[in-house]
TIFI-206892 format. One record per residue (C-alpha): x, y, z; residue number from 1. Coordinates in Angstrom, 3 decimals. Layout:
BEGIN
X	Y	Z	NUM
...
This chain:
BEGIN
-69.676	-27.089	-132.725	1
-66.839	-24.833	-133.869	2
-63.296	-26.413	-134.925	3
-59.657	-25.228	-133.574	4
-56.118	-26.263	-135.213	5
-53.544	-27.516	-133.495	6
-50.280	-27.499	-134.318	7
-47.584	-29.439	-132.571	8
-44.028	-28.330	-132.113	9
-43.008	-30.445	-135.589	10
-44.962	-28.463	-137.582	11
-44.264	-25.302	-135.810	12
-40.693	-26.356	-136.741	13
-42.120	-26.739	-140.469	14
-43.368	-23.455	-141.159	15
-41.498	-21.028	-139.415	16
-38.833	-19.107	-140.574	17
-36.738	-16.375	-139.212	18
-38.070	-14.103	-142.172	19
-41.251	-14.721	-141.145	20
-41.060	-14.165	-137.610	21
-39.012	-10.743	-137.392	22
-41.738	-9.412	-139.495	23
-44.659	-10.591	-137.016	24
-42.721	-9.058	-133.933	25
-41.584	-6.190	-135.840	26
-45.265	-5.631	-136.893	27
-47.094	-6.341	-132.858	28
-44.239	-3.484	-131.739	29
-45.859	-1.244	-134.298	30
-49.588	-2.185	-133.787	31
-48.681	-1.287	-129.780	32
-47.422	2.000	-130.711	33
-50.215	2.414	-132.787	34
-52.719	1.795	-130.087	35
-53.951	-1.487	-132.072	36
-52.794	-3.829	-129.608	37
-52.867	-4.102	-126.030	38
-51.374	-6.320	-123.245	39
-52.915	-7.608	-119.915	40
-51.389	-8.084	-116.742	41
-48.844	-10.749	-116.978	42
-48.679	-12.906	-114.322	43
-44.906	-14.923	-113.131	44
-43.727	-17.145	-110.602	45
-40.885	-18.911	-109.673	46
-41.516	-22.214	-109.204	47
-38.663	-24.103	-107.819	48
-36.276	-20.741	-107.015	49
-33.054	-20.909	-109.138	50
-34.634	-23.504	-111.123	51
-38.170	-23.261	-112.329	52
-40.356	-20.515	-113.647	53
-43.774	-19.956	-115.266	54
-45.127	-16.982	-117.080	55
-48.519	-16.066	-118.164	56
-48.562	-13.527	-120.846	57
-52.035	-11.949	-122.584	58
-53.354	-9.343	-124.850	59
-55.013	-8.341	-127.917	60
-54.276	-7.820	-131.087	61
-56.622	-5.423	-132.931	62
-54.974	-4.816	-136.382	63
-55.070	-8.806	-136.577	64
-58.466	-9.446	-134.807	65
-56.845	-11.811	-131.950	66
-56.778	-12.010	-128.708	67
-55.218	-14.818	-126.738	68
-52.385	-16.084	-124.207	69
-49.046	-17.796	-123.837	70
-48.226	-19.882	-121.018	71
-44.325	-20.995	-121.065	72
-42.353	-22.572	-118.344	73
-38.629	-22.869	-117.656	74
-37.099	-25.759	-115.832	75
-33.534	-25.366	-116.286	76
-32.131	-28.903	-115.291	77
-34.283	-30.058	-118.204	78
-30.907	-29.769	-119.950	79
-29.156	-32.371	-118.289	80
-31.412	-35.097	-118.885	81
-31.596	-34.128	-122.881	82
-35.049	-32.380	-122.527	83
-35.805	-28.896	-123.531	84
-35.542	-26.235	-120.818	85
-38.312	-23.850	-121.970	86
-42.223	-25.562	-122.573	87
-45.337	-23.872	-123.395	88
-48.695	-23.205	-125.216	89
-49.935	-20.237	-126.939	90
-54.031	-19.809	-127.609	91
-55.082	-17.716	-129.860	92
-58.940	-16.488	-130.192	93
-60.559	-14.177	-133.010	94
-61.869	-10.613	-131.979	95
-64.695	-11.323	-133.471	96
-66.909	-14.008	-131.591	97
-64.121	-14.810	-128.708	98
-63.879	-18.482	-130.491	99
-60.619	-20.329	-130.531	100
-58.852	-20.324	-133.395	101
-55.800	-22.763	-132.354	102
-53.670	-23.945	-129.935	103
-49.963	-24.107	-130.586	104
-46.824	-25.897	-128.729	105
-44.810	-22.450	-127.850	106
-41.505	-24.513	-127.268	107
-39.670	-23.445	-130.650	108
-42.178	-20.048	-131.285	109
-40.451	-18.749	-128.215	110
-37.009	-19.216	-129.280	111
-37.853	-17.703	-132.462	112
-40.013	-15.016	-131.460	113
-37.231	-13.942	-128.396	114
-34.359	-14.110	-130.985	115
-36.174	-11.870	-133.535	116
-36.637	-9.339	-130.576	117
-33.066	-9.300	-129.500	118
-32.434	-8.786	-133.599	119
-35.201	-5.558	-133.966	120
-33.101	-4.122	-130.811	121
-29.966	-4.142	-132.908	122
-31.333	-3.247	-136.037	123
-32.496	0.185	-134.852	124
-30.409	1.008	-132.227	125
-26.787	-0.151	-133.427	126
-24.171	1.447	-135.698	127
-25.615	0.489	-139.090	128
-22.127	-0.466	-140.008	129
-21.974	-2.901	-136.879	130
-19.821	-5.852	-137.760	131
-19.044	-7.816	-134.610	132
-21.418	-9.349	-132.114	133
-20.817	-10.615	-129.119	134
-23.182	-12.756	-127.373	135
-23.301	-13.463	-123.396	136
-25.014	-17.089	-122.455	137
-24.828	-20.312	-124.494	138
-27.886	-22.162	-123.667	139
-30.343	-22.927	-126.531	140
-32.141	-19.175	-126.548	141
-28.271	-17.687	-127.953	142
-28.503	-19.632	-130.955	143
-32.029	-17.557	-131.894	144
-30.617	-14.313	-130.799	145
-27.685	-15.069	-133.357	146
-29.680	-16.405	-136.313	147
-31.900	-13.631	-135.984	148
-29.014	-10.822	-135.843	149
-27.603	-12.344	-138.664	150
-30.756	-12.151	-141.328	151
-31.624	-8.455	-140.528	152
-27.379	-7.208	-139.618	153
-25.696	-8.171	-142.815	154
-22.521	-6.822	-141.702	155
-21.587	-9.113	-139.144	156
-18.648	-10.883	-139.946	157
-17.437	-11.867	-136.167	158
-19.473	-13.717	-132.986	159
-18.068	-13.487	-129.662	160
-19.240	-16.097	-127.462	161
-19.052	-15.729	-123.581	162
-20.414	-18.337	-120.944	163
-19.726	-16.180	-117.538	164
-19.802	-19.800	-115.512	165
-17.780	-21.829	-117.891	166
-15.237	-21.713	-120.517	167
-15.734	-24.764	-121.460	168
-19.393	-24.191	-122.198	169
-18.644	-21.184	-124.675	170
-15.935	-23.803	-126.774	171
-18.521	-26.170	-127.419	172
-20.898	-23.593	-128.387	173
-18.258	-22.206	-130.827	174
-17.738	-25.837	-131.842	175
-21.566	-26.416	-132.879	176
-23.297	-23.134	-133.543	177
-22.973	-23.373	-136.942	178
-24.690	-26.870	-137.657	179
-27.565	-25.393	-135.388	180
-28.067	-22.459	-137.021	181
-28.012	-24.925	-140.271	182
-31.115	-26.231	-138.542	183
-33.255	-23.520	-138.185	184
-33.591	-22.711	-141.748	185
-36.846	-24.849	-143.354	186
-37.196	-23.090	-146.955	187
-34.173	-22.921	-149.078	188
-36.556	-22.028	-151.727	189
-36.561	-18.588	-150.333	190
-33.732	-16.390	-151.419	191
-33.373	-15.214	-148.608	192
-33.024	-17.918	-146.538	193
-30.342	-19.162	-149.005	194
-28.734	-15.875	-149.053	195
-28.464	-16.120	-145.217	196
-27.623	-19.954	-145.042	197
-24.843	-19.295	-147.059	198
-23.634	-16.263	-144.672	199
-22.849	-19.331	-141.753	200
-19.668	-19.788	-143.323	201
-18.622	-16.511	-143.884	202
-19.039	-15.583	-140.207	203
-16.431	-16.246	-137.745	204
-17.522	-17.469	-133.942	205
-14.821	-17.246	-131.596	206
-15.230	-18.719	-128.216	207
-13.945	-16.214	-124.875	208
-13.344	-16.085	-121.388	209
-12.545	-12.271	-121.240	210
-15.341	-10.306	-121.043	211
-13.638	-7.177	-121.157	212
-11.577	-7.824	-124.116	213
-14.398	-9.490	-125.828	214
-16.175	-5.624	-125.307	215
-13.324	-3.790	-126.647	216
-14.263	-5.676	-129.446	217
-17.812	-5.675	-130.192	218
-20.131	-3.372	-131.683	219
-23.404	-4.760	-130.277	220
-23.915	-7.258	-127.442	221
-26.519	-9.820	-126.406	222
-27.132	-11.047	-122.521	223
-29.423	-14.140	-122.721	224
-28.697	-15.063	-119.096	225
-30.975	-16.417	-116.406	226
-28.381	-14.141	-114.083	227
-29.398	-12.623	-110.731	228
-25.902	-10.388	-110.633	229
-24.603	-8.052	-113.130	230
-22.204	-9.826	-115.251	231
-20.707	-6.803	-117.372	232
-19.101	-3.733	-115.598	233
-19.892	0.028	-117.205	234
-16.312	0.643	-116.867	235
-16.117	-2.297	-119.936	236
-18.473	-1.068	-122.368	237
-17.240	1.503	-125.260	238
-18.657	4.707	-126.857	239
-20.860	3.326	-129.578	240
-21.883	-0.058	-127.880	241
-25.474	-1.288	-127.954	242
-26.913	-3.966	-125.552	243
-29.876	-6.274	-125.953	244
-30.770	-7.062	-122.773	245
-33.209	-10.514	-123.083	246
-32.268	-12.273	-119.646	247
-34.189	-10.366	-117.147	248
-38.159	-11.074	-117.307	249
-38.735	-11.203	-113.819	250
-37.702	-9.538	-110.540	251
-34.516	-9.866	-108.718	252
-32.785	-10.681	-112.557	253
-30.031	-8.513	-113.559	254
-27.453	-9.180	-116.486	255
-25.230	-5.770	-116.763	256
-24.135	-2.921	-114.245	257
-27.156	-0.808	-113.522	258
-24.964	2.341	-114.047	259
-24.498	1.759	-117.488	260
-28.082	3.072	-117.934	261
-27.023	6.768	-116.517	262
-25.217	7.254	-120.260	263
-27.536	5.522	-122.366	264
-30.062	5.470	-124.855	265
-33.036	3.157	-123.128	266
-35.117	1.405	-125.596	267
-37.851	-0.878	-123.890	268
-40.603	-3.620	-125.779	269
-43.385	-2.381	-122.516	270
-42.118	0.502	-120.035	271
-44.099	-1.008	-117.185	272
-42.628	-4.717	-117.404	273
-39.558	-3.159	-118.395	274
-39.319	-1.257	-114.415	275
-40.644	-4.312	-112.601	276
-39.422	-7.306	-114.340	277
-36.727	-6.250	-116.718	278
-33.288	-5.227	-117.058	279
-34.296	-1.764	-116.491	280
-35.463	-2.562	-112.662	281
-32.947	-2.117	-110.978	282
-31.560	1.255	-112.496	283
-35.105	2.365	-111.869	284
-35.587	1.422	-108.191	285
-31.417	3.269	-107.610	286
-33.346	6.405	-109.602	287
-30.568	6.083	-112.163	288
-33.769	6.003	-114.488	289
-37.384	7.076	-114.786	290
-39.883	5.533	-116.442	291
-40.557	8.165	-118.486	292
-36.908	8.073	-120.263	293
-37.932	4.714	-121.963	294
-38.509	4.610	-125.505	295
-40.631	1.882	-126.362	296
-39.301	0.187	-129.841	297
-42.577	0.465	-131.274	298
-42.277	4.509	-131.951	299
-38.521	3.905	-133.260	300
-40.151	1.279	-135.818	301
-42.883	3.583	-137.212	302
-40.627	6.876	-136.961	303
-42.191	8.421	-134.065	304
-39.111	8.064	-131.511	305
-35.440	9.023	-131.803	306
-32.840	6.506	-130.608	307
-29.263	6.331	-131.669	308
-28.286	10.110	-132.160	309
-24.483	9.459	-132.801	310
-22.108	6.387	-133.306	311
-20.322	7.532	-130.048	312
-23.890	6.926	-128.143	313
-24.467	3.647	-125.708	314
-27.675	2.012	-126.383	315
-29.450	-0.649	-124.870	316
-32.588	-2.612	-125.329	317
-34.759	-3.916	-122.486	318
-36.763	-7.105	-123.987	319
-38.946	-8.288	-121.760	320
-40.689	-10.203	-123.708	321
-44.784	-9.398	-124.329	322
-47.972	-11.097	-125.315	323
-48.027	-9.503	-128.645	324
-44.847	-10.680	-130.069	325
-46.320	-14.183	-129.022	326
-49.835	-13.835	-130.303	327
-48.617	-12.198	-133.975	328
-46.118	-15.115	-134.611	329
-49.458	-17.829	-133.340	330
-51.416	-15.700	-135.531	331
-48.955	-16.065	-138.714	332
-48.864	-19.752	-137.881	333
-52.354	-20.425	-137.801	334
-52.855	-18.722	-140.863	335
-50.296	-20.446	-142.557	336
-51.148	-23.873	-141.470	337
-55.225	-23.116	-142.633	338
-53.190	-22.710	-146.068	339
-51.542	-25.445	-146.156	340
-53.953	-27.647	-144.457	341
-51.282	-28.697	-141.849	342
-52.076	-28.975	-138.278	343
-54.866	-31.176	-136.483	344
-58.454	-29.657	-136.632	345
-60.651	-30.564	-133.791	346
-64.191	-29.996	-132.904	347
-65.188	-27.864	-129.358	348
């Protein structure tokens, strides 16, 4: 018999850091570029339409000798009765034999691993001086997108918050955001982590219901919408701006004006999901785009690609989300939980 660890979403919660998990997506974007990694056809439906999704995303990861999958759902009245919207598991095999190594509750890993993605975006396609954010959507996903801008951007000083269906929504958000992001941190004996939990209270979030203003003001924008119309207009965004665009992971999803793309700088996580399922599709199917004008991230990481070329360039972002970014942070958990002998070990 062979054993496998499994790790609940409370000690997910334990061990994971935002440190921790920029690194591991930063690192599967570089193994893909590389040619170490590799992702299988992903496979998502909409359940309940408007309402319920499910995803099936797989690959391999050779630099780290995995392989594995993550499937996640999204039901998004889950809300209203107190329950989390987004549920999932992630399994995670070695290369070596094809044994399983763990299974892990994906619940939290997502939000982390999606907000660290939405952070690498800005980190290498933004002004380096960037010091306001502003971040469209206020549903649990926004507060990962904004703790993970703020460890890797430490010149953010200002958060825009817009909720394009309700003011209200976006003042409550403002109201709480800090005690959440108070929450995600788990080791204040890292520096780091204490450098950045102190940051909270320097940075000031400032609820909106002009989305044009709110542009006019922002150096770098996030759209974590499940939106099916474009919510901001080209005729909004300034010279300079860059969008991370995390909303759109399957067809028929669209977040900002598909003519934005004809003066950008396209960055993409995959350039095939990015056409079919991402933000990117529907600039692709007008011909604004082609496929081959995609940068993946991966070849900006490792210095292979060119993205920004000026601070009066427009830059945006396509995050899908892939398998790798899913299996690297399972990975790093499972290896971290063997260490600290955390986790339940069964035998298969």
């Amino acid at each position: 018999m062979r054993s496998m660890r499994i790790l609940n979403d409370e000690v997910v919660k334990s061990i994971l850091d935002i440190k921790s998990t920029v690194e591991c997506v930063e690192k599967a974007y570089s193994l893909k570029a590389k040619q170490q990694a590799r992702l299988f056809s992903m496979i998502s439906e909409e359940i309940i339409e408007g309402k319920a999704e499910m995803d099936i995303k797989s690959g391999m990861l050779d630099g780290d000798n995995v392989f594995g999958l993550k499937l996640v759902s999204w039901f998004g009245d889950n809300t209203k009765q107190g329950l989390p919207a987004i549920t999932g598991l992630t399994m995670i095999f070695d290369l070596v034999h094809g044994f399983p190594k763990g299974v892990l509750n994906a619940s939290y890993m997502t939000g982390m691993r999606t907000g660290a993605a939405g952070a690498l975006g800005i980190k290498y396609l933004a002004r380096s001086n960037s010091s306001v954010l502003s971040v469209v959507g206020t549903g649990r996903m926004a507060i990962f997108q904004i703790a993970a801008t703020l460890s890797v951007m430490p010149g953010i000083k200002k958060v825009h918050i817009y909720d394009p269906l309700n003011y209200e929504n976006a003042k409550k958000f403002q109201d709480g955001i800090k005690k959440e992001l108070g929450k995600i941190i788990n080791d204040l004996n890292d520096q780091d982590n204490q450098l950045w939990l102190r940051r909270i209270d320097e940075v000031l979030f400032v609820a909106t219901d002009d989305p044009q203003k709110m542009l006019m003001d922002s150096d770098a924008v996030i759209t974590i919408t499940p939106s099916r119309t474009p919510l901001l207009k080209k005729a909004w965004i300034k010279p300079g701006t860059h969008l991370s665009c995390i909303g759109a992971d399957v067809a028929g999803k669209q977040e900002i004006d598909e003519n934005i793309f004809k003066e950008a700088v396209v960055c993409v996580d995959d350039r095939q999901q990015a056409v079919t399922v991402g933000e990117t599709q529907c600039a692709f199917r007008a011909n604004i785009i082609e496929s081959s004008d995609l940068i993946e991230i991966g070849h900006l990481i490792i210095g292979e690609s060119e993205g920004r070329r000026s601070d009066q360039d427009i830059t945006i972002f396509d995050s899908t989300g892939i398998s790798l970014q899913d299996l690297a942070v399972s990975n790093g958990l499972i290896l971290k939980a063997e260490e600290l002998n955390l986790g339940e070990l069964v035998q298969i």
